[in-house]
C-alpha positions in Angstrom: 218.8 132.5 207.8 221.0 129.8 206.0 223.5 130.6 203.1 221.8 131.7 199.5 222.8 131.7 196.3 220.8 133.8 193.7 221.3 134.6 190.4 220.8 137.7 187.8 218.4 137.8 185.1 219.9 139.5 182.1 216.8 139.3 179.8 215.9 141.3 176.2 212.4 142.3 177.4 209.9 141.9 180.1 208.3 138.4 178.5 211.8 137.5 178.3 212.3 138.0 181.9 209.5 136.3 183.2 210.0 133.9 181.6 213.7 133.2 182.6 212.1 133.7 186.2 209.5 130.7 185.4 212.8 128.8 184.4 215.1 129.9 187.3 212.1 128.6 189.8 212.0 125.3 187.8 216.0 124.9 188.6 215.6 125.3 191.8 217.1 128.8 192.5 215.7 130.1 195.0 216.4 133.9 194.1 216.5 136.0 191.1 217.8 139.3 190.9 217.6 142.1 188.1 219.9 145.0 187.6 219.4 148.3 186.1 219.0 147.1 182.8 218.1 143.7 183.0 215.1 143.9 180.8 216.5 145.9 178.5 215.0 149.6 180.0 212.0 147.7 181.0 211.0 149.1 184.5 212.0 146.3 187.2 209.3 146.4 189.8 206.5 146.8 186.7 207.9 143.4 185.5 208.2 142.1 188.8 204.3 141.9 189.2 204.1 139.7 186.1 206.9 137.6 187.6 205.7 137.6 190.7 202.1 136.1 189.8 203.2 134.1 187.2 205.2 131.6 190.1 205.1 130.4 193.1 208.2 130.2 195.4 211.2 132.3 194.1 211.8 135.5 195.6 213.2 138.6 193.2 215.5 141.4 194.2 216.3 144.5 192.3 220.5 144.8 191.8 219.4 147.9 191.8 216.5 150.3 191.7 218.5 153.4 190.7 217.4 156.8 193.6 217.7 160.0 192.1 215.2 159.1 189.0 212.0 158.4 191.9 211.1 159.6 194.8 211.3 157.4 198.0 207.6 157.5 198.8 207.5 156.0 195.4 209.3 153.1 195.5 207.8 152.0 198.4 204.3 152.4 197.2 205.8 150.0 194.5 206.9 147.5 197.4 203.8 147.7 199.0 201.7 146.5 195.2 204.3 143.8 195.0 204.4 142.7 198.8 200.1 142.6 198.9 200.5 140.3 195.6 203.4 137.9 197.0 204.5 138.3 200.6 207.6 137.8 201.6 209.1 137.6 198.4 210.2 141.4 197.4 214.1 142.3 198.0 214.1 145.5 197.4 217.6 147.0 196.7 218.1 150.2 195.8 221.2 152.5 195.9 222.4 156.0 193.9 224.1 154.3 190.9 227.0 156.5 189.7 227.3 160.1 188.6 227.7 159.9 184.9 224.7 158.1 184.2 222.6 159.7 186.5 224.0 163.1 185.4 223.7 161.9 181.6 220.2 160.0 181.5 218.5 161.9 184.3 219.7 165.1 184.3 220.1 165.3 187.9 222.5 167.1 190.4 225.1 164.9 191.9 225.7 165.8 195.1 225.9 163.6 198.5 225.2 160.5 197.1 225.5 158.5 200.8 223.7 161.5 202.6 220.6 161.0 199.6 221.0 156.9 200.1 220.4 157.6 204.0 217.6 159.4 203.3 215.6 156.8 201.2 216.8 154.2 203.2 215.3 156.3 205.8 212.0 157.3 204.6 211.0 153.7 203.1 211.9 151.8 206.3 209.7 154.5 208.5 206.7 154.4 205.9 206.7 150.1 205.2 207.2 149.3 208.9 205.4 152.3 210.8 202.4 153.0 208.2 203.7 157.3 207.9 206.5 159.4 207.2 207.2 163.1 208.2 210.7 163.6 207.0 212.2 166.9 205.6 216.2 166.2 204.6 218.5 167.4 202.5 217.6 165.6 199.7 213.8 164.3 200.1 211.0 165.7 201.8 208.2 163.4 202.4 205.3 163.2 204.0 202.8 160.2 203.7 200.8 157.5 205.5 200.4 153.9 204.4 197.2 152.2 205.3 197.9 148.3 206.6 202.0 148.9 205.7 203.9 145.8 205.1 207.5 145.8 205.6 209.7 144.9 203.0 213.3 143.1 202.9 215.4 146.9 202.2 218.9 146.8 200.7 221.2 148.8 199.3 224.1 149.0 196.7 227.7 149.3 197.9 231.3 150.0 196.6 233.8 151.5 199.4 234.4 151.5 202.7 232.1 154.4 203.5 228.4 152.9 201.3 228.9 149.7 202.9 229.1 151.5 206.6 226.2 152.9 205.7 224.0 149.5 204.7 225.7 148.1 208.3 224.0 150.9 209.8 220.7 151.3 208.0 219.7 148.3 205.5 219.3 144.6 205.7 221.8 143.8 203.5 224.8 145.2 201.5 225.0 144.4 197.8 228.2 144.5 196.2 229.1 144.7 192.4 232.4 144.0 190.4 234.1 143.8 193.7 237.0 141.3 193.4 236.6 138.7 196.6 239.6 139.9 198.4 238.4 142.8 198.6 235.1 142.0 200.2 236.9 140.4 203.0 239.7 143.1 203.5 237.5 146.2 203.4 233.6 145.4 202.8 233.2 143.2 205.6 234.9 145.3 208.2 233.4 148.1 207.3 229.8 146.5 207.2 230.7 145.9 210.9 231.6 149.1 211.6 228.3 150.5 210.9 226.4 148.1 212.8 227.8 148.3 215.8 228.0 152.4 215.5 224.3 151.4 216.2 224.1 148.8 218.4 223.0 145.7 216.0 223.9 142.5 214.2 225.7 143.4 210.9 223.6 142.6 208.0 225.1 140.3 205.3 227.3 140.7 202.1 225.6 140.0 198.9 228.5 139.4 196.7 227.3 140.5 193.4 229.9 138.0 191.4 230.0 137.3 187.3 230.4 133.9 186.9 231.1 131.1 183.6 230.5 127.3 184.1 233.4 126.9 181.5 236.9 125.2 182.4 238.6 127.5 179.6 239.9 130.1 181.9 241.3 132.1 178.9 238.0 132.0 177.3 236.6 133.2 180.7 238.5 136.3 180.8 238.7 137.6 177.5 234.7 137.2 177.4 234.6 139.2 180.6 236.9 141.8 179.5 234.4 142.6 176.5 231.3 142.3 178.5 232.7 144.1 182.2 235.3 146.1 180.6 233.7 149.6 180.5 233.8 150.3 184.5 237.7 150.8 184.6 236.5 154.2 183.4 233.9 155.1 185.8 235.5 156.9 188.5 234.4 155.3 192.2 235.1 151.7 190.4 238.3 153.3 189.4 239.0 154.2 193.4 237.6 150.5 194.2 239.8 148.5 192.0 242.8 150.8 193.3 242.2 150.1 197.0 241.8 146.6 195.8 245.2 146.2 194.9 245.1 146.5 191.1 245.9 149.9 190.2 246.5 150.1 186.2 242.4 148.7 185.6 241.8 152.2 184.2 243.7 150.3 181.2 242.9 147.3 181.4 242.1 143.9 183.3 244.7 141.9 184.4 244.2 138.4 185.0 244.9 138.7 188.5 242.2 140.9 188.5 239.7 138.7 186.3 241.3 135.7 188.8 239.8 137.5 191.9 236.7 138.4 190.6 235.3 135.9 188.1 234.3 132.6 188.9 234.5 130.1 186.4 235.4 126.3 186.6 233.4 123.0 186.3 229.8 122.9 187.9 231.9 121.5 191.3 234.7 124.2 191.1 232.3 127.3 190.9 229.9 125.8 194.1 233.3 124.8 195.7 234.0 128.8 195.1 230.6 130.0 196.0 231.2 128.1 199.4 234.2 129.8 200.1 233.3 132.8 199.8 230.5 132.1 202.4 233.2 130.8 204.4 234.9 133.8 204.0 231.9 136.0 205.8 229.8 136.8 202.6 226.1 136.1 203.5 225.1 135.7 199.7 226.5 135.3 196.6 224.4 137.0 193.6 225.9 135.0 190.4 225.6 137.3 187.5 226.6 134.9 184.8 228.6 136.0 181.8 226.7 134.8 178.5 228.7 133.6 175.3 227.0 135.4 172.8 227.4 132.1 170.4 225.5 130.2 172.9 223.3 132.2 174.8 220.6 129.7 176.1 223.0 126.9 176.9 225.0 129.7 179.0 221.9 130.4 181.2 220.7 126.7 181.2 224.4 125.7 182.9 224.3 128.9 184.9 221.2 128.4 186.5 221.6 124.7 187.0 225.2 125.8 188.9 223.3 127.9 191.0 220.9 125.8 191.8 223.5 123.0 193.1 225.5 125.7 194.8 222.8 126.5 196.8 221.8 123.5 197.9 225.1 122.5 199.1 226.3 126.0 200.7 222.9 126.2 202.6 222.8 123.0 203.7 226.6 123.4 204.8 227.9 120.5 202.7 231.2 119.6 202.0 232.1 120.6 198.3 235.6 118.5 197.1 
């Protein structure tokens, strides 16, 4: 599969979403991706369906759908709807999220977030591909049959060495978030290898999950960022990632080295030229989560989604970017 480059819908409702989908398709991106929140609480794969039938090409992936909140069986009844309505086009990502939200908003207990990722990983692959599950683990039991199962494009989320292991060994692909670039290649790649061949196959790809600005004003850039991605300095296992990334003081702050080796911003030509080396580098995919100047919030995700759409046509048809 040739080089893609996606980007993240960060919408106020589900109309809103859709219809950013309708206009991502029309730019020519070829994927668009949601987070937790990217419909502000709307329920992803619920506005996927309208998304779905309401185009015709683009695929859409979940950044993620959280675990602990649904059961496995679940989700992939979900995927199964969404896959009968528009095959081939559901990338479904799902991972644990992180313990105080999950612990806040859900009430649940924390505990063995990888071994509970394996699990659902587990139990949706056997159910979508085989047709039944019969699975009793420390997390999920589950017990179901599919009739006419369709198998669905399975990813999961990723932050240190030992998640993206587990997506080498288990998913289709490893989504990363708020992981500056070096990083991916210094730990995230090796370690995606590492799991794959602990099983005998070819390593999945690297979605780079990257916030991105067509803006030249790198100053501009970063202090925008540090308003809008500032609040994961405090969350604990970014907190361990930034450390082993090299930039130990982000629990007060980001530096611009920091901002430097995780944002990309530039010219339309500087932030494909950065998207394509980052493919270079060994990422698979980059998912460009574009940061959105509040004083200019259409014109943010018009130039976004037109940089996307450029970036992918040059990174997947290998072109030179100058």
């Amino acid at each position: 599969m040739s080089a893609t480059v996606g980007v993240a819908i960060q919408a106020f409702d589900a109309h809103d979403f859709v219809t950013q989908v309708r206009q991502a398709e029309m730019s020519g991106v070829p994927v668009a991706w949601t987070t937790i929140g990217g419909a502000s609480g709307a329920d992803p794969l619920t506005v996927f369906a309208a998304a779905l039938t309401a185009t015709e090409r683009i695929r859409l992936g979940t950044a993620i759908v959280p675990t602990w909140p649904r059961h496995p069986v679940v989700i992939a009844q979900q995927a199964q709807a969404l896959e009968q309505l528009a095959p081939g086009r559901l990338r479904l990502g799902i991972g644990p999220s992180h313990e105080p939200t999950m612990v806040r908003n859900f009430g649940v207990h924390w505990e063995a977030p990888l071994t509970q990722l394996r699990e659902y990983l587990t139990v949706i692959r056997t159910l979508t591909t085989a047709g039944s599950v019969d699975f009793e683990g420390k997390h999920v039991t589950a017990r179901a049959t599919f009739r006419n199962p369709r198998a669905v494009e399975l990813l999961a989320s990723a932050l240190r060495p030992r998640s993206f292991e587990t997506c080498g060994e288990l998913a289709d692909g490893a989504i990363s978030w708020m992981c500056p670039a070096s990083y991916l290649v210094r730990e995230a790649l090796p370690a995606i290898e590492r799991g794959s061949d602990r099983v005998g196959r070819p390593a999945p790809p690297l979605i780079a999950h990257v916030p991105v600005m067509v803006s030249e004003d790198r100053e501009a850039v970063r202090a925008l960022a540090r308003r809008q991605l500032g609040n994961y300095g405090s969350v604990p296992f970014y907190l361990a990632m930034f450390h082993a990334a090299g930039f130990p003081d982000a629990g007060s702050g980001y530096s611009d080295a920091m901002l430097d080796d995780l944002i990309v911003s530039g010219t339309e030509e500087q932030v494909a030229a950065r998207f394509a080396q980052m493919i270079d580098d060994g990422c698979g995919e980059i998912l460009a989560h574009p940061l959105l100047d509040p004083a200019d919030r259409e014109g943010s995700i018009e130039r976004a989604f037109h940089a996307v759409a450029v970036a992918h046509q040059r990174v997947s048809r290998g072109l030179p970017v100058q």
